[in-house]
TIVEX-440803 format. One record per residue (C-alpha): z, y, x; residue in one letter; residue number from 1. Coordinates in steps of 0.05 Angstrom, whole numbers. Layout:
BEGIN
[torvo [Z; Y; X]; 'a'; NUM]
...
//
This chain:
BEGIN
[torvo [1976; 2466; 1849]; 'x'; 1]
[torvo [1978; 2388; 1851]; 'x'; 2]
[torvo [1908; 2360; 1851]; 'x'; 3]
[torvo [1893; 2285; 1848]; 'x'; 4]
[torvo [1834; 2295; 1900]; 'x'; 5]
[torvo [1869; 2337; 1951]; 'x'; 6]
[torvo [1927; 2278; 1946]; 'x'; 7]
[torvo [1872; 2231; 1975]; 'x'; 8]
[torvo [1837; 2271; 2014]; 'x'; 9]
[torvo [1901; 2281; 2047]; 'x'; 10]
[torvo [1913; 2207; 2052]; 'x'; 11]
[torvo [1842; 2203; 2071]; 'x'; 12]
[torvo [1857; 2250; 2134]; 'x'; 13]
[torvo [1926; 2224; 2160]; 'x'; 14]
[torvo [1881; 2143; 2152]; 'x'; 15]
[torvo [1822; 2179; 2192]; 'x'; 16]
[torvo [1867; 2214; 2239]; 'x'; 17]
[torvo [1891; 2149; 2282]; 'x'; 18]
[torvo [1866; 2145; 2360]; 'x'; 19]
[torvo [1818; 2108; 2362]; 'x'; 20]
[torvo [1807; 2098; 2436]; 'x'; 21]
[torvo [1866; 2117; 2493]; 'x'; 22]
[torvo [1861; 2169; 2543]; 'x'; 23]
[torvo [1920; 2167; 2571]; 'x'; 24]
[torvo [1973; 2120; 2592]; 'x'; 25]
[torvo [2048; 2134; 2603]; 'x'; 26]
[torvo [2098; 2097; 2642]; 'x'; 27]
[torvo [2154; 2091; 2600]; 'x'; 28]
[torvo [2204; 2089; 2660]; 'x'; 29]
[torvo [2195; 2150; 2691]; 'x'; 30]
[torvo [2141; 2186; 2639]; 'x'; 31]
[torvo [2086; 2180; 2684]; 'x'; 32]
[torvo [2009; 2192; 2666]; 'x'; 33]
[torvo [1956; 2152; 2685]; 'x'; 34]
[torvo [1877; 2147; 2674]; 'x'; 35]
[torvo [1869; 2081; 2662]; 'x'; 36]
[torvo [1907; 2020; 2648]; 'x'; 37]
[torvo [1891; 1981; 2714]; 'x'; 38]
[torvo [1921; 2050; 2749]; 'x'; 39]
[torvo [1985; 2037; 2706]; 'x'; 40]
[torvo [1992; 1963; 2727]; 'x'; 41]
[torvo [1982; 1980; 2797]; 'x'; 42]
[torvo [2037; 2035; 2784]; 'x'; 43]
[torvo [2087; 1989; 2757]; 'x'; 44]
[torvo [2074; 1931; 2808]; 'x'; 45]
[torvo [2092; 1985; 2866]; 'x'; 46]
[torvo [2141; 2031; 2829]; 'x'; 47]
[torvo [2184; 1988; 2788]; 'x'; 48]
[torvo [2166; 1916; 2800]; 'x'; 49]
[torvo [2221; 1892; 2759]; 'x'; 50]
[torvo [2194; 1918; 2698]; 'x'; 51]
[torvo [2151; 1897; 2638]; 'x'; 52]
[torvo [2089; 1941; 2635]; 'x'; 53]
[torvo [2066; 1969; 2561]; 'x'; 54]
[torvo [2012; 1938; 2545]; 'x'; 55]
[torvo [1947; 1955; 2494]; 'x'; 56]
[torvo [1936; 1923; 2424]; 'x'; 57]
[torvo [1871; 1928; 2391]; 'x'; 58]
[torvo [1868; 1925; 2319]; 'x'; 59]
[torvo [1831; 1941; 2255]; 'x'; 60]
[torvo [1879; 1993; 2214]; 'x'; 61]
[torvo [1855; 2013; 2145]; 'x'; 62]
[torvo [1785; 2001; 2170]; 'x'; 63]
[torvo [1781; 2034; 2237]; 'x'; 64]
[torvo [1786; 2007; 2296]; 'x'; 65]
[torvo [1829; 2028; 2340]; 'x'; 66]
[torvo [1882; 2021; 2401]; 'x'; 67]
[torvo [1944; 2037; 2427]; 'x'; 68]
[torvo [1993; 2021; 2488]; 'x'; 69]
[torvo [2060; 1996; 2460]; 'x'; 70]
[torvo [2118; 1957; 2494]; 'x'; 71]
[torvo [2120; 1891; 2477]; 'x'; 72]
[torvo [2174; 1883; 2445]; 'x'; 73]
[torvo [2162; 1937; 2399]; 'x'; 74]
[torvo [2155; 1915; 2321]; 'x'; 75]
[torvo [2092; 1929; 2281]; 'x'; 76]
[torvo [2129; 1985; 2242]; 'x'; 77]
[torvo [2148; 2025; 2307]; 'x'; 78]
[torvo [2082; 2025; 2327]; 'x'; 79]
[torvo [2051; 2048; 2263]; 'x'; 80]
[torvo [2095; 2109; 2258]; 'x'; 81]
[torvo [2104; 2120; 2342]; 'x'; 82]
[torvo [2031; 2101; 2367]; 'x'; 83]
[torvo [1993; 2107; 2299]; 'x'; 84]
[torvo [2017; 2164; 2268]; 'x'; 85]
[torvo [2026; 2126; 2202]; 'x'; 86]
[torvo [2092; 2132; 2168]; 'x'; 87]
[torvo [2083; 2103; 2105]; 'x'; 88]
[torvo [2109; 2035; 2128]; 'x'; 89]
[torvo [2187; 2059; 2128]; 'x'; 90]
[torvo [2245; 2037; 2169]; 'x'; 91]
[torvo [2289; 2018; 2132]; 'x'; 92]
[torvo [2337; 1956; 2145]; 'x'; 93]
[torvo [2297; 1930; 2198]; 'x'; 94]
[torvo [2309; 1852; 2192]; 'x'; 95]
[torvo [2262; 1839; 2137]; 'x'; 96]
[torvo [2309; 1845; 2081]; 'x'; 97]
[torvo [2282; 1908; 2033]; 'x'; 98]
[torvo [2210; 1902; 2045]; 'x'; 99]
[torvo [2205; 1986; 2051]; 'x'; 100]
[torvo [2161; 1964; 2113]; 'x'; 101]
[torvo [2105; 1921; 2070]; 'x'; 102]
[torvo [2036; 1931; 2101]; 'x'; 103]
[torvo [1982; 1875; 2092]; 'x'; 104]
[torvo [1959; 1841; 2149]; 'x'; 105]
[torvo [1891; 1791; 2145]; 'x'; 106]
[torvo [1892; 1798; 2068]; 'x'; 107]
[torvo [1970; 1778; 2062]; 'x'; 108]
[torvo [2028; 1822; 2049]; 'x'; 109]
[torvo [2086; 1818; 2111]; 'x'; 110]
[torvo [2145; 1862; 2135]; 'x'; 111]
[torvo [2126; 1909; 2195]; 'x'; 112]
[torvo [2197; 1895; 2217]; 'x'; 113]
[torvo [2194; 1828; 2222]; 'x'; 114]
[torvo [2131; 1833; 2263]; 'x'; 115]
[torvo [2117; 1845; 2331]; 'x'; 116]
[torvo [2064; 1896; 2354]; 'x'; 117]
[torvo [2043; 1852; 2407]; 'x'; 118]
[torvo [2017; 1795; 2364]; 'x'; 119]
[torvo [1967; 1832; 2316]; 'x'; 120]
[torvo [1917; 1842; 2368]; 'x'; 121]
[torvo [1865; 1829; 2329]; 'x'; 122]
[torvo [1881; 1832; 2261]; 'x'; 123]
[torvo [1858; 1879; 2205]; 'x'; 124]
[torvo [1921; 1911; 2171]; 'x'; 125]
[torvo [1921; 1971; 2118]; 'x'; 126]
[torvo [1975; 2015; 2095]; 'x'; 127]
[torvo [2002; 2056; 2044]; 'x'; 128]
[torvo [1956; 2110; 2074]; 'x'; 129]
[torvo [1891; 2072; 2065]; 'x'; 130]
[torvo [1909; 2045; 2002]; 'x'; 131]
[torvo [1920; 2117; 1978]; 'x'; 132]
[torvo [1852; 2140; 2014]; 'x'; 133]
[torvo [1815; 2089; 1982]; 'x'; 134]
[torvo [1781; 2110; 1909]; 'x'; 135]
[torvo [1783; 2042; 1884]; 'x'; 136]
[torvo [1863; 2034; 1889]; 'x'; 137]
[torvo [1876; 2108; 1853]; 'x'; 138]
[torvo [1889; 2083; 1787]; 'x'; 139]
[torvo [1945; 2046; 1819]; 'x'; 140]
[torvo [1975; 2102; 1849]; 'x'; 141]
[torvo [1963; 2150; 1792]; 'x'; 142]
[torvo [1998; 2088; 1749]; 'x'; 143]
[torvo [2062; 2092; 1801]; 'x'; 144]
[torvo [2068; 2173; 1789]; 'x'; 145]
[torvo [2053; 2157; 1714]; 'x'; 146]
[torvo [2112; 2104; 1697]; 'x'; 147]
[torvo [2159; 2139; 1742]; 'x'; 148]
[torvo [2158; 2084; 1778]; 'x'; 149]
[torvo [2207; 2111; 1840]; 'x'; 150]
[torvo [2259; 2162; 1844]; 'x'; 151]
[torvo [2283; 2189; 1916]; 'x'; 152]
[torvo [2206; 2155; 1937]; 'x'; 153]
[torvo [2229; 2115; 2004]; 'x'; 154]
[torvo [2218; 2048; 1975]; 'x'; 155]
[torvo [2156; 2061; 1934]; 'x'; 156]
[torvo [2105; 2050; 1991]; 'x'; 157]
[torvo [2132; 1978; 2003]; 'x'; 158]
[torvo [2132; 1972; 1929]; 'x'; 159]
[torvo [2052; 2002; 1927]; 'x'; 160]
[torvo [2031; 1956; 1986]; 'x'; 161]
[torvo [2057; 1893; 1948]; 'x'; 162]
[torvo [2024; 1907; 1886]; 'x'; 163]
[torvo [1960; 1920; 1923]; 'x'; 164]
[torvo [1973; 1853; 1954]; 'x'; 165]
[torvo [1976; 1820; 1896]; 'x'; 166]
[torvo [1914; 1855; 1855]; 'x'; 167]
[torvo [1868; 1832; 1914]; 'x'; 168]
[torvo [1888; 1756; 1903]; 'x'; 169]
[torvo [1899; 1762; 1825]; 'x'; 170]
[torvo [1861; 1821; 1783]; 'x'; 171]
[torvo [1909; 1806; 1723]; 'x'; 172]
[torvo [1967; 1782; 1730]; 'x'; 173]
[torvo [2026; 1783; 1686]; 'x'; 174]
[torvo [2092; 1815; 1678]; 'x'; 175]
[torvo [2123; 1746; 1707]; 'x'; 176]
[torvo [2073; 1752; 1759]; 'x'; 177]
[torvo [2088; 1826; 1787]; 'x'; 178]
[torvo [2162; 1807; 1788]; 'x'; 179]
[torvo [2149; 1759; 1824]; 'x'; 180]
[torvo [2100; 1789; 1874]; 'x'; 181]
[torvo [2152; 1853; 1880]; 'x'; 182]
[torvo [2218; 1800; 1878]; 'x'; 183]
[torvo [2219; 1813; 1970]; 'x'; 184]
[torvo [2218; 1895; 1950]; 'x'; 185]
[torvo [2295; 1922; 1941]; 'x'; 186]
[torvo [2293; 2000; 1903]; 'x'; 187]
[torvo [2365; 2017; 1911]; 'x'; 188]
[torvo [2346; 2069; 1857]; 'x'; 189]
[torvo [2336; 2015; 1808]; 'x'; 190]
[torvo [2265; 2028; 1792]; 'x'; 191]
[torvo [2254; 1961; 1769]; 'x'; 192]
[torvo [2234; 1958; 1705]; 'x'; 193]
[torvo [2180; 2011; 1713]; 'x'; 194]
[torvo [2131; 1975; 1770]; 'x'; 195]
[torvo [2110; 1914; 1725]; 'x'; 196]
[torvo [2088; 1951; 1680]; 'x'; 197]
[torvo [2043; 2014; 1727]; 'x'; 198]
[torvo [2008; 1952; 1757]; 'x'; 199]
[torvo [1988; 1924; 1690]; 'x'; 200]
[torvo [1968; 1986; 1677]; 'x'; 201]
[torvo [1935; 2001; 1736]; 'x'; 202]
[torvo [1909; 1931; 1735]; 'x'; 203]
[torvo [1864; 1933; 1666]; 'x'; 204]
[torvo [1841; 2009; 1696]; 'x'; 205]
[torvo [1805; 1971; 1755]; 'x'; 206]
[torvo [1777; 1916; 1712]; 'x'; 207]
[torvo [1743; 1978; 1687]; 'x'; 208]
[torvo [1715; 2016; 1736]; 'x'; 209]
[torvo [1767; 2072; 1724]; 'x'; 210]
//
């Protein structure tokens, strides 16, 4: 049976479930495991000199902190689903263009695509996940379901992120506002209509405690 609470306690588990601290690091030329990362470097300088080592990015996801060895030229959204376990943040077009990927990053909404992995060491970024984990931010979701606000679903966490984005910065906006804030989301479903008005919804709900 569907329960509200065991949706975010759900959430809550896949947010809390992220590695916090590596154990273990591969070579990603020839699969390799290795203690520690100075053992991996020393692997790669003697092994295959010619190549670029993965390297580890610290960061502050959905309020944990946590760590992860990526290559560097991996995007944001890889690592969130391949490192991070998080797969809310969806690959999609992957040059920025649909905004499925939306996560926030240092209070401001960007495209996981667009982003490399390599430069949020660092930063403090939350996804759909956390959003959904987090009691404060239910009315929002429970305002998505609502309104219908999504049909085959891929879209709607970019969608969700945004909004979220834009209630930190602006506790009521209006219907101008949200279309505006959503205008980098694409919903090939043609949801439109209905996300204006789940986050005005959802938006009077917080002002109240709800």
């Amino acid at each position: 049976m569907y329960s509200k609470e065991l949706v975010r306690r759900q959430a809550a588990d896949i947010a809390a479930a992220v590695p916090e601290t590596l154990t273990q690091f591969r070579c990603s030329v020839c699969r390799g495991v290795f203690g520690s990362s100075a053992e991996l470097q020393s692997h790669y300088a003697v092994e295959h000199p010619g190549a670029v080592p993965p390297a580890i990015i610290r960061l502050k996801l959905n309020g944990c902190l946590c760590e992860a060895l990526i290559e560097p030229y991996w995007t944001l959204q890889r690592a969130l689903q391949f490192r991070f376990g998080l797969t809310g943040a969806k690959h999609m077009c992957n040059r920025g263009a649909c905004g499925s990927c939306t996560v926030i990053m240092d209070g401001r909404a960007v495209l996981a695509c667009m982003t490399l992995a390599i430069e949020c060491e660092g930063k403090e970024i939350q996804t759909v996940e956390g959003i959904a984990a987090d009691t404060k931010w239910r009315p929002l979701v429970e305002s998505y379901c609502r309104w219908d606000a999504m049909q085959c679903g891929y879209c709607t966490p970019g969608f969700l992120v945004s909004a979220k984005a834009l209630l930190d910065k602006n506790p009521n906006p209006t219907e101008d506002e949200c279309r505006e804030a959503l205008s980098g989301n694409i919903c090939i479903c043609g949801t439109y209509p209905r996300h204006a008005t789940a986050i005005l919804e959802a938006a009077l709900k917080i002002a109240k405690g709800a």
